[in-house]
N, C-alpha and C positions, 0 to 999 in steps of 0.2 A: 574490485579495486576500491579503497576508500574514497569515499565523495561525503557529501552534504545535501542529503534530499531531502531532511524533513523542515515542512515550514509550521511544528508546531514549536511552544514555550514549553519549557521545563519549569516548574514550579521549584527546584530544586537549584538553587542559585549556589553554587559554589566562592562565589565572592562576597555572599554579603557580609563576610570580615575582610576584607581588602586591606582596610585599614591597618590589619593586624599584621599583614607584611609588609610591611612598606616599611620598615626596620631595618628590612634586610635589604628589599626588593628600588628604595626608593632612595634616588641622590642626593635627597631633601633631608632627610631625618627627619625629627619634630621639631624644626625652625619655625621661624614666625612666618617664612611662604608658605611653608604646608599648613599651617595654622588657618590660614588667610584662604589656602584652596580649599580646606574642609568647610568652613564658613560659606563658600562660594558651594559648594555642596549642596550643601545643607540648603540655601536659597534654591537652588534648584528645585530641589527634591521640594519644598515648599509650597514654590509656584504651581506647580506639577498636580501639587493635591490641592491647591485650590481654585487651579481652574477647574478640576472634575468636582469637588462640591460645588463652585458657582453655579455652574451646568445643572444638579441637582436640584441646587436652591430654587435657582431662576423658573424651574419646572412646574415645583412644588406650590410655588407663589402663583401662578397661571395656572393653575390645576389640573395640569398636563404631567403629573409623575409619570404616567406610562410611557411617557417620550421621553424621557430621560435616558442616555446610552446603559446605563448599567439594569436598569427595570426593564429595557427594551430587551437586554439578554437574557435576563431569567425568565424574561414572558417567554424568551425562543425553547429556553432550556425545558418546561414545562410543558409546553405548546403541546408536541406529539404524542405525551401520553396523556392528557387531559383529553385531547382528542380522541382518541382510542378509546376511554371509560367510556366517554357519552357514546358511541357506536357502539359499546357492549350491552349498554345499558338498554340503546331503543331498541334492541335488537332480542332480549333474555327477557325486558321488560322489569315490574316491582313485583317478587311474590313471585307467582305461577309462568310462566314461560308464555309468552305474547300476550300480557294483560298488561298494557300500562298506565302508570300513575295520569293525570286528571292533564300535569305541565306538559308529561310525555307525549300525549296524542295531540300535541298543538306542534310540540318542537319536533316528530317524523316530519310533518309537512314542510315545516322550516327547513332542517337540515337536507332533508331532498334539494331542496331551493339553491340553498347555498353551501351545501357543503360542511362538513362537520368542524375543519380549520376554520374556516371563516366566521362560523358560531362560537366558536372555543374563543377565536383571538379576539372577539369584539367585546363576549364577555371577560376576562383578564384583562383588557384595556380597560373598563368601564371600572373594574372592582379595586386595581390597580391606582386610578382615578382617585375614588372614595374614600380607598383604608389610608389611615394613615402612616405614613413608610420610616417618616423621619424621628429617630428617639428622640424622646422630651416632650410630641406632639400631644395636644392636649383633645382635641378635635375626636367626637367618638364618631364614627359610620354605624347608624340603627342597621340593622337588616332585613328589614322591609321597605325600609328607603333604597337601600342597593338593589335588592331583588328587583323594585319598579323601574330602577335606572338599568338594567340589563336589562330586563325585557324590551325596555322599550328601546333602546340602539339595538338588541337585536330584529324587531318589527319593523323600524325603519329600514333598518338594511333589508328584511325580509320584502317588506310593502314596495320598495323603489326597484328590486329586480324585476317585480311581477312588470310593474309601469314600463320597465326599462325593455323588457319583452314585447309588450304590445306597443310600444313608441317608439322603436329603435332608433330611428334618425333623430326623431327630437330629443331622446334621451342621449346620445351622442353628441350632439349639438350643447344642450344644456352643459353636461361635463365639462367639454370644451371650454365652454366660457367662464366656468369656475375654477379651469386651471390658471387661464388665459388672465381672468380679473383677480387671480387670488381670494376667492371668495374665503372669507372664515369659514370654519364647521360650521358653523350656528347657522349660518343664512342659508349655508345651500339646506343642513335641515329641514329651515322655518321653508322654504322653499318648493323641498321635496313633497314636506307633508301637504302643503295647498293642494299640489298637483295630484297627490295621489285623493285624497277627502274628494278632487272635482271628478272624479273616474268614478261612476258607478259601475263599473266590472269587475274592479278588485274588491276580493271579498278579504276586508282589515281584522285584523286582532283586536278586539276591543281591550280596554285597560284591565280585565278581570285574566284576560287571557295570557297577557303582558308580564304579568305578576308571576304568573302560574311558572310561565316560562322560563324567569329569573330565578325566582325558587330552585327550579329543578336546576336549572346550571349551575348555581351556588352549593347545589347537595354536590354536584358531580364534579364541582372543581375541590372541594372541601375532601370529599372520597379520593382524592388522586395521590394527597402525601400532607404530610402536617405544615399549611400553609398556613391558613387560616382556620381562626378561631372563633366560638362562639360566648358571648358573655353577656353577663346581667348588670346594668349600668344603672344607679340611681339615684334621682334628683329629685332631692324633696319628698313628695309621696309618689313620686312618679317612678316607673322603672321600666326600661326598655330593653329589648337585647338587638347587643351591638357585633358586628363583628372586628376585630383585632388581627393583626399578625402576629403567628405563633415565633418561639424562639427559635424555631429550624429557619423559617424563611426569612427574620430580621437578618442570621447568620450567615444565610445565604446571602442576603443582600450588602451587606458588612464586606463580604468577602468580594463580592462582585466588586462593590465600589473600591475597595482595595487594589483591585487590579486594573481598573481603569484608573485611578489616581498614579500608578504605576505607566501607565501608559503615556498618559499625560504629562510624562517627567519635560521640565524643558530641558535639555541639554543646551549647555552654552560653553563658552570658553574656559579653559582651565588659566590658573595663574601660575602653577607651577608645571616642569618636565611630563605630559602623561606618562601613566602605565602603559609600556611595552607589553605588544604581543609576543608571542612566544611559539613555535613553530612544535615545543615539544612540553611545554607545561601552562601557558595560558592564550586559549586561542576562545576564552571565553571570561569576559571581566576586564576586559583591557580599557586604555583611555583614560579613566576614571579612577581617581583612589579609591576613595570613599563611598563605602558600602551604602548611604543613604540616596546614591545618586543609582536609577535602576540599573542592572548589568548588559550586556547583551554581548551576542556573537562577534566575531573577525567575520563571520556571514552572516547578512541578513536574513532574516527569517528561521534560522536554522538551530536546532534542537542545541543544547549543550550538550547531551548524547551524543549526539553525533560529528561534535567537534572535538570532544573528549578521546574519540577513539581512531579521529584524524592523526589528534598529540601520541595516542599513542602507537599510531603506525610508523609519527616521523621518531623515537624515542627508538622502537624496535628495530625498524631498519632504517637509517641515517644514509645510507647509501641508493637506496632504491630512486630508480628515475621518477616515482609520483613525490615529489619535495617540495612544497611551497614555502619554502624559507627565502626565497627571493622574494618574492611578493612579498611575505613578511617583514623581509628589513627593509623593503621601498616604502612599506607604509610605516612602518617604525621613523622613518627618516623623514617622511612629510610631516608626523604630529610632531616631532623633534626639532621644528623650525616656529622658532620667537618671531611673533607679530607684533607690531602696534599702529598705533593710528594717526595720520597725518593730520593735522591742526588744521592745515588751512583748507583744507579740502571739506573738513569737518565744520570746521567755519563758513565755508561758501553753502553746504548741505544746510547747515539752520539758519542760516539769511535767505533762502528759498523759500525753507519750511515757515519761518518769521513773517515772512512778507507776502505769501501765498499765491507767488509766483506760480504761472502754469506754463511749466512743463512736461515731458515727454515721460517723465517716471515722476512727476510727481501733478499731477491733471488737476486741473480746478475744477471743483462737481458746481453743474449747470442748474439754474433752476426749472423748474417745469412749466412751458409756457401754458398763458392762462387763455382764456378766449374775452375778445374787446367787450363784448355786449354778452351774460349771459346764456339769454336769449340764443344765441349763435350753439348752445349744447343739443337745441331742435332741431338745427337744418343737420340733417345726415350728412353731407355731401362734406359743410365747413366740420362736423363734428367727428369725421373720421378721419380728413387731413389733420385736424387737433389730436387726437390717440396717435396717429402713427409720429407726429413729432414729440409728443409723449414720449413714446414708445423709443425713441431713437435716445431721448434725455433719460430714460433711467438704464437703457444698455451703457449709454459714458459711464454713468454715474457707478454702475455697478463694477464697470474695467476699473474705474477711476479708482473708488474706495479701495479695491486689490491693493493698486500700485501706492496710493499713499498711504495704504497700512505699511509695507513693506518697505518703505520712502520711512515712515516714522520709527519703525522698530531697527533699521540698522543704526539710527541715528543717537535711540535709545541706547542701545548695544554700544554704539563706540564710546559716550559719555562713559558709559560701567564700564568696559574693558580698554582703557588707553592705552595699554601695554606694559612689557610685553605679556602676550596673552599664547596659550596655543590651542592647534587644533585636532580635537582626536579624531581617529579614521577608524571606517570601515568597508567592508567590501561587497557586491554583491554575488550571485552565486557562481560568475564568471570572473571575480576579482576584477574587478572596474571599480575602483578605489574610489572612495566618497569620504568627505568632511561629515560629523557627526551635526556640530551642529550649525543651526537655521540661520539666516539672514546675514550676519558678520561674518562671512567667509568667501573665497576666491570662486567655488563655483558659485554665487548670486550672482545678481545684479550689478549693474552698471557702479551704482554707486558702492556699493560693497568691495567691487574691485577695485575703485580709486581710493578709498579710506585705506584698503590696506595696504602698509608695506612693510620692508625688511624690521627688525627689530635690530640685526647686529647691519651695519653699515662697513663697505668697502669702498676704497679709493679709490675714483678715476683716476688714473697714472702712465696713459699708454693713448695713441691716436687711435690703436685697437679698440680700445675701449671707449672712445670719444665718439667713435666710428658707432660703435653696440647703442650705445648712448642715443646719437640721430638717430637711427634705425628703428627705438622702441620709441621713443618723440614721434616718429612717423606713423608705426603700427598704432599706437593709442589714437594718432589724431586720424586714422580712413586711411591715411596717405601709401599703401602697403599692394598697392596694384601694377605697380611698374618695374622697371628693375631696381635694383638694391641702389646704385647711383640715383637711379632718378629720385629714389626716395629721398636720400640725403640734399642733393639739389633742390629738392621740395621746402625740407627745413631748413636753408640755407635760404631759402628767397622769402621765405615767411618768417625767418627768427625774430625779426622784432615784432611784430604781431605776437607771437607765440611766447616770447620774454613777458610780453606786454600783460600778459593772460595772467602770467605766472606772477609777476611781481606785483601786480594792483587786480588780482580780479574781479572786484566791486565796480572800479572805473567803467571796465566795459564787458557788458555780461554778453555779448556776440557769442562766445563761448559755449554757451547755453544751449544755443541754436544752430550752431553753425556745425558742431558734428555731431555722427549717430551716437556717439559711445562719451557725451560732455564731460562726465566724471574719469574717467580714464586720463581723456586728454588733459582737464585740468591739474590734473597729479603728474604727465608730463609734462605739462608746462612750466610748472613749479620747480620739476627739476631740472628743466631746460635753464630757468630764470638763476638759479641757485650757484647752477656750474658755471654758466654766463658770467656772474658777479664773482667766485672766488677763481675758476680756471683749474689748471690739472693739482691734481691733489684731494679733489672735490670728494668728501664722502657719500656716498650714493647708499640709497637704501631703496631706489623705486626697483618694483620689479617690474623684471624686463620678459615680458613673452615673446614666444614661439610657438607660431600654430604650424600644422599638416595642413596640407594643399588637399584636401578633400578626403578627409583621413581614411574613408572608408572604400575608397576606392584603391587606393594606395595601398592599402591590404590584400586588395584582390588581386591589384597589381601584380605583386610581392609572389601570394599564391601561384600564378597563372606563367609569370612572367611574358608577358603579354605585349610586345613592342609597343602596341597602339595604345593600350591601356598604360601602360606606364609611361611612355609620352606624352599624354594627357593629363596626368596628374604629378608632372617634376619628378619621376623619379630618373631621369637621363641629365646626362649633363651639358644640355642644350645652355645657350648664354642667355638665354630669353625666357621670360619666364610662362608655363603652358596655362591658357587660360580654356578649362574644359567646358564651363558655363559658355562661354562666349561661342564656342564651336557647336556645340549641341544647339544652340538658339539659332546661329546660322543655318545648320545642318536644317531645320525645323523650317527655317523659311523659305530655304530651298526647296523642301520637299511640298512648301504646302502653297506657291506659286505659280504661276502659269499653267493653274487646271481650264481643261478644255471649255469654251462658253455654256456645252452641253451637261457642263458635271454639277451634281446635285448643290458640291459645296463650293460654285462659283462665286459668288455673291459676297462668301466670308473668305475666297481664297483675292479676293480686291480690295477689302478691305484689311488684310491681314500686310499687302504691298505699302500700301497708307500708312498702318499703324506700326506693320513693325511687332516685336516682340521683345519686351522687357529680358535684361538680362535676370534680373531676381527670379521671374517664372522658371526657366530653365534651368537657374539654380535651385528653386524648390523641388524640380524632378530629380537633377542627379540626387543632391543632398541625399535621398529616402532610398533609392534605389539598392545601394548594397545593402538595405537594413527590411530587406522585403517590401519595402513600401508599393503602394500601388495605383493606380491612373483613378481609382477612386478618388481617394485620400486627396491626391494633389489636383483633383478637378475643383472640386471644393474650394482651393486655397486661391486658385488661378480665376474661380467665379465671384471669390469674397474679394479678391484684389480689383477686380474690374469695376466692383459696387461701392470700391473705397477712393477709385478715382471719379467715377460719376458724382462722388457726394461732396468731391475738393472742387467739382465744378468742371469737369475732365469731361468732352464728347464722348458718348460708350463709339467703341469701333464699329459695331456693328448693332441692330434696332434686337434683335435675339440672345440676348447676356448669356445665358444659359448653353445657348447650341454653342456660340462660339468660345466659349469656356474650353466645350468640353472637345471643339476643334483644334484648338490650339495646344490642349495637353497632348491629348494622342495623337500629332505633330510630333509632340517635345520625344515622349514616350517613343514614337517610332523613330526617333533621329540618335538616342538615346540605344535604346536596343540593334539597334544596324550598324553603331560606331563603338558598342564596348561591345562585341558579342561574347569575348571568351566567360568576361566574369556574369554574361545573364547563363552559360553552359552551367558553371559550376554552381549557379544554384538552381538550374533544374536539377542536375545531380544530388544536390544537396536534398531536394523535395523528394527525390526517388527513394534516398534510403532512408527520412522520414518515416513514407508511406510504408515503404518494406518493414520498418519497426513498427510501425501501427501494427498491420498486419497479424506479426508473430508477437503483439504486446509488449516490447522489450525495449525500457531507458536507451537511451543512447548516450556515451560518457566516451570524455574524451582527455588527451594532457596535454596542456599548452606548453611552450616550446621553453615555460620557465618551469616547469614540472609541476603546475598545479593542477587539482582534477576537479573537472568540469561537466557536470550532471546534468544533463536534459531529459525531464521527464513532466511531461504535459497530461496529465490526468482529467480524462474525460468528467465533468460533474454536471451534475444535476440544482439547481436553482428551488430555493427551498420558497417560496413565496404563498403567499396569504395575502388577496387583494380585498379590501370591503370600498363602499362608494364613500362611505362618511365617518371610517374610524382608522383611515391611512391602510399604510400596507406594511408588512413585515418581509423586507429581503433585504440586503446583503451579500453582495457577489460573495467576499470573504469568508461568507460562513456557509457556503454553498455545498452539498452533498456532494463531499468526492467519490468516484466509480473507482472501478481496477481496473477500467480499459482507459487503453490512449486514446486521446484526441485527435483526429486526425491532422483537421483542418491547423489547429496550434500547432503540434509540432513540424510542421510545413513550414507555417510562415515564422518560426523562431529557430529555427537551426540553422539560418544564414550570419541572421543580426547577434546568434550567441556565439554563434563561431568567431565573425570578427571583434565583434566586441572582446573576447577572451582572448585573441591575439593580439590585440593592442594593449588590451591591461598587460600583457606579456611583455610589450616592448617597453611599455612605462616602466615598468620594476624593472627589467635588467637596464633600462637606462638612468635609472636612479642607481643601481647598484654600482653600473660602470664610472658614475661620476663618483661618488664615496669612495671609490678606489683607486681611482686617478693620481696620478704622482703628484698633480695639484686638486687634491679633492673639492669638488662641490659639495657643499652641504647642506645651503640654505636651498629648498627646494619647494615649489607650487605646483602641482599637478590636476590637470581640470580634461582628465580622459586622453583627447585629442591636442593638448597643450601645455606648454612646460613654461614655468616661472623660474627666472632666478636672475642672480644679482648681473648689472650689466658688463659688471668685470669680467663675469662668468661664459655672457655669451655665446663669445667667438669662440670657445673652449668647446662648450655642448654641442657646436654645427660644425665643428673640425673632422677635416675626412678621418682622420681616426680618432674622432671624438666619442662619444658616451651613445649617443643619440644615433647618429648614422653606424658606428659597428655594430648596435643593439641588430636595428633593420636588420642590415644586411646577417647578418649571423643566423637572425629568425628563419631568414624567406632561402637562406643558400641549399638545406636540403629541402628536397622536394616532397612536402610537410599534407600536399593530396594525397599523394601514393600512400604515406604514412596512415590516414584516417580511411584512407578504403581497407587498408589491413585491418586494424582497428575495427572497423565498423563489420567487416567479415569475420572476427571473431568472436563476436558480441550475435551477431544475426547468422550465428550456424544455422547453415541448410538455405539461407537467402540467396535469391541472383542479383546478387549486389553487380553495376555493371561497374568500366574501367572510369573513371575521372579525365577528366579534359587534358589532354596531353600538353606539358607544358612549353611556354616558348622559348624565343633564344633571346630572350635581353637579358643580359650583363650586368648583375644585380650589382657589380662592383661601381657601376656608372653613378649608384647611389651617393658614395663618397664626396662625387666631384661635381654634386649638382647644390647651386647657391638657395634654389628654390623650393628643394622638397621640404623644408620645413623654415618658417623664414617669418 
């Protein structure tokens, strides 16, 4: 069946004339917008290469080229047959067969040591280092300068394994503290060497021997391909020889750098209509006109091959059930919606960023406290409480610096793009739709979602919609926990407060502080304050969300049909709305109170009566739970939580942070797995024919219920790495040796989270389709996976029992879509004992329609 497996690049870019259709292909013509988007381009593509030469420069300047991302590739590219020479070499010997040269009988010993990679990449690091890389450079590298400079990082590395062998703990120890303090190269170096000169047992290379070494690895990286070059350099009466880059490896490098400035592309908002995908002639080059801005997939990671001959499956057979033309026009219709930027929201973001307010997304970095009396760096006892509050001021500092990079760049971003701007999409290998580009868009941050809103504006004109109106005032402000009433009662008892926010929010920044999501709500308020002063007629352009009660469970729901489990997450049409987090926590304290005096976890099952269990924990266990997550994972989260109220000044529950951490998860986890059991069956199920395709080697691919096809193939690899002590390491999960056998343990734990994740991208696109089709079409639309944006006029429309959104659901989950994928998966895994799938339940997926809460 066609899929999309490969996660290489085509060099063969079929768009980079884009431009040359958009004649035909473009609603624009050659107007002064398109003018204006090629311009916007073109900066793109600018930016793009010159962060990858900074990166270069900045290397070059430090005399660190070999760190540099694109010389780091070609040192991989070369690596393993420069490695290969030198083992043939000590191995055939110079001349006669095991006689070798003077360097040779120094570097057998060496490479026994360390290994022929670790030799090879120390030297190429070093030589990399010296030559000069950059054209125009004027700088010559003698070669007997290099040759002393390799040997001697080779001897170092050689001399500190020996040490590192008879020291092991101190030499453990040591490391430690130079990851720990950041030590530069050079100190641990100057360092190393003291240590090893003070060891009379190591027998060193002296400098003659040093040289000899270099030499010979210079013949044998020189021998591997026309890299480097030798030449006669002369100054004055003097004349040396230098070595050079040949024109094979400048070209190499040219190209390298080429393609990492490629990579580097920023992608940002368009000014004009994107390029549509295209289900039958472009599902490669979309988004983007303009051939200067790089091209890529409708899938991530994925070959143009192999989306070329997707187009032309859908082109041959138009009718066949694998069609992702729905997916395609849902994502057609999210880039197809005009944004722009709210003023005042944008104005409160740089009276923040002005006055260096600290806040929650935008932190004030802390200085680092000093000690009163120098003196005080002596007493151990004061000078390690000083590091660890150190230590605690550069972890802020380092959260901190994240969040107001990303506090400063959208802020950048809304000045340049005020609108209307739009956003191009794409998908990943399960169609789980994504905005292309970075920071100015709906899936960011806090403040990223309050800067944006509608571009085209619709009128409040109905109590229906005045109604939508409270409702998204409440979701933006927290207030979204109680019934729909109570919500509106909420902003009914607070509107003048909330007017208050909107109409002067300089006045009183409470706002700021007072809820989780400030930028959201202050783009509520704004519109609260707006409609407040004009009344119905009001033109609205905030968008209005709607989130899933626990989307992923909801899925399973859907799946299983599961009374309990879908009573649990709104999908029945109870008048109350189901709060699973709050039941699972119960559930939890239940199980984990009144243990006998005698039981080991008495102690923390009295202080568990005391403290109680936050609802958030609970909500971090289900949250992960349908996406494979694991009592690991969420032990971690629930012991960093515990260490985050000890430091607000919070008593710990109990004197053992750790034990009861990890008492209170596998609690949550056992209250959790006892009260959904149907959806933890259908992912043992799910692990079983994993393992059964492990097994007999074979992908597992499947079609989502909007006809798109969804490839699971987890390839076992192998991790290509080269460790030295004092010239870094060379790995790269990325560029890791992939095998031809499956992974086991991966496709295990990702054939639950692909599964649902590709059913929900499923429901997003036909619920995107179902409103475009609507005898009152929706068209402005926001999509963030699990959550649907649109205009507030719109709302009551998209949650209408035979609205866009609940027939989408119900239509997915009405046939029974397990039975479907065990067929499937038994015809794919001939000859497997595939067993039967979890028999499904009797809840009434129709109940879906008439519940206020399943999506809200």
């Amino acid at each position: 069946m066609p899929s999309v497996p490969s996660t290489t690049r085509d060099t063969n870019q079929r768009t980079d004339s884009a431009y040359l259709d958009s004649a035909i292909e473009s609603p624009h013509h050659v107007d002064g917008a398109m003018l204006h988007e090629l311009q916007n381009s073109q900066r793109m593509s600018e930016e793009g290469t010159n962060r990858a030469k900074r990166q270069v420069r900045r290397m070059v300047e430090l005399g660190r080229q070999a760190d540099a991302t694109p010389t780091r590739h070609v040192i991989r590219s070369i690596l393993r047959e420069t490695s290969s020479r030198l083992m043939d070499r000590l191995e055939t010997g110079v001349g006669l067969p095991g006689q070798h040269a003077v360097g040779d009988s120094h570097l057998v010993t060496v490479v026994d040591v360390l290994g022929a990679d670790a030799v090879i990449f120390t030297a190429l690091r070093t030589v990399f280092n010296l030559v000069p890389m950059l054209s125009g450079a004027h700088k010559h590298a003698k070669l007997s300068t290099i040759a002393a400079h390799v040997g001697r990082r080779v001897a170092d590395e050689y001399h500190w394994k020996l040490w590192s062998a008879e020291h092991s703990r101190a030499a453990e120890k040591i490391e430690d503290t130079w990851r720990r303090e950041a030590y530069r190269t050079e100190l641990q170096l100057k360092q190393a060497r003291q240590m090893v000169r003070e060891d009379d047992g190591i027998i060193q290379l002296d400098t003659k021997q040093q040289t000899q070494i270099g030499i010979t690895l210079l013949d044998v990286i020189r021998s591997t391909g026309p890299f480097f070059v030798e030449y006669t350099h002369r100054e004055g009466h003097r004349t040396s020889r230098c070595l050079g880059v040949t024109p094979h490896l400048g070209a190499l490098i040219e190209r390298t750098v080429s393609k990492f400035e490629e990579l580097f592309t920023s992608y940002m908002p368009t000014l004009v209509h994107p390029r549509m995908w295209s289900v039958e002639s472009n599902l490669f080059g979309g988004g983007y006109w303009s051939g200067s801005v790089a091209p890529y997939g409708i899938i991530k990671r994925s070959s143009p091959a192999d989306l070329i001959d997707l187009e032309k499956h859908h082109k041959e057979n138009p009718h066949h059930h694998i069609n992702a033309s729905t997916n395609v026009r849902a994502m057609n219709a999210l880039q197809a919606t005009p944004f722009e930027v709210n003023r005042d929201v944008l104005e409160a973001a740089e009276y923040v960023r002005d006055k260096e307010l600290d806040t929650g997304d935008y932190p004030a970095l802390r200085d680092l406290p000093e000690p009163n009396d120098p003196a005080d760096w002596h007493n151990e006892e004061l000078a390690r409480q000083l590091n660890r509050a150190r230590a605690h001021v550069h972890a802020h500092n380092n959260k901190a610096f994240g969040r107001r990079f990303g506090f400063l760049k959208i802020c950048s971003l809304a000045n340049r793009y005020p609108g209307p701007f739009y956003l191009p999409t794409k998908a990943d290998h399960r169609w789980r739709m994504y905005y292309v580009p970075p920071y100015l868009q709906p899936q960011g941050q806090d403040l990223a979602r309050g800067l944006i809103q509608f571009h085209r504006g619709e009128p409040i004109a109905s109590d229906e919609a005045v109604r939508s109106l409270y409702l998204s005032v409440a979701g933006a402000c927290g207030a979204d926990k109680g019934t729909l009433d109570d919500r509106i009662e909420w902003v009914e008892a607070n509107k003048a407060e909330l007017v208050g926010f909107g109409t002067n929010w300089q006045r009183d920044l409470d706002w700021l502080f007072k809820f989780d999501e400030p930028w959201q709500a202050l783009r509520a308020c704004t519109e609260l304050a707006q409609f407040d002063a004009i009344g119905l007629g009001f033109t609205s352009r905030l968008i209005s969300y709607v989130d899933g009660k626990c989307n992923g469970l909801q899925n399973f729901g859907g799946l299983t049909l599961d009374p309990t489990t879908c009573e649990s997450v709104c999908l029945s049409n109870d008048p109350l709305p189901a709060d699973i987090y709050t039941a699972i926590r119960d559930r939890a304290v239940e199980l984990g109170t009144g243990l006998a005096i005698d039981d080991r976890d008495y102690e923390m099952s009295i202080a568990l009566e005391r403290h109680g269990i936050p609802r958030a924990w609970a909500k971090n266990v289900v949250m992960v739970m349908p996406y494979s997550g694991t009592r690991w994972a969420t032990n971690d989260n629930i012991h960093n939580a515990i260490h985050a109220d000890i430091k607000d000044g919070v008593e710990p529950p109990y004197t053992d942070v750790k034990r009861y951490a990890r008492f209170i998860n596998n609690l949550l986890w056992d209250a959790l797995e006892g009260t959904l059991t149907r959806p933890v069956q259908v992912q043992q199920w799910l692990r079983k024919v994993a393992a059964l395709a492990v097994e007999s080697n074979t992908p597992l691919s499947w079609v989502t219920p909007t006809g798109a096809p969804v490839k699971q193939a987890e390839w076992h690899s192998e991790p290509y790495r080269v460790k030295t002590a004092f010239n870094g390491a060379i790995f790269s999960p990325q560029l890791r040796r992939q095998t031809d056998q499956l992974a086991r343990t991966r496709m295990q734990n990702s054939i639950s989270p692909n599964l649902i994740h590709s059913y929900d991208s499923s429901i997003l696109a036909q619920t995107i389709v179902n409103g475009l089709t609507a005898a009152d079409p929706i068209t402005d639309w926001v999509a963030i996976h699990d959550s649907f944006g649109v205009h507030v006029n719109a709302r009551a429309a998209l949650l209408a029992p035979d609205g866009p959104l609940k027939s989408a659901f119900v239509d997915t989950y009405t046939p029974d879509l397990l039975a479907g994928l065990a067929e499937t998966f038994r015809e794919q895994l001939a000859g497997a004992d595939i067993p039967e799938p979890p028999a499904r339940g009797n809840f009434n997926i129709e109940e879906v329609r008439h519940s206020d809460y399943f999506f809200s």
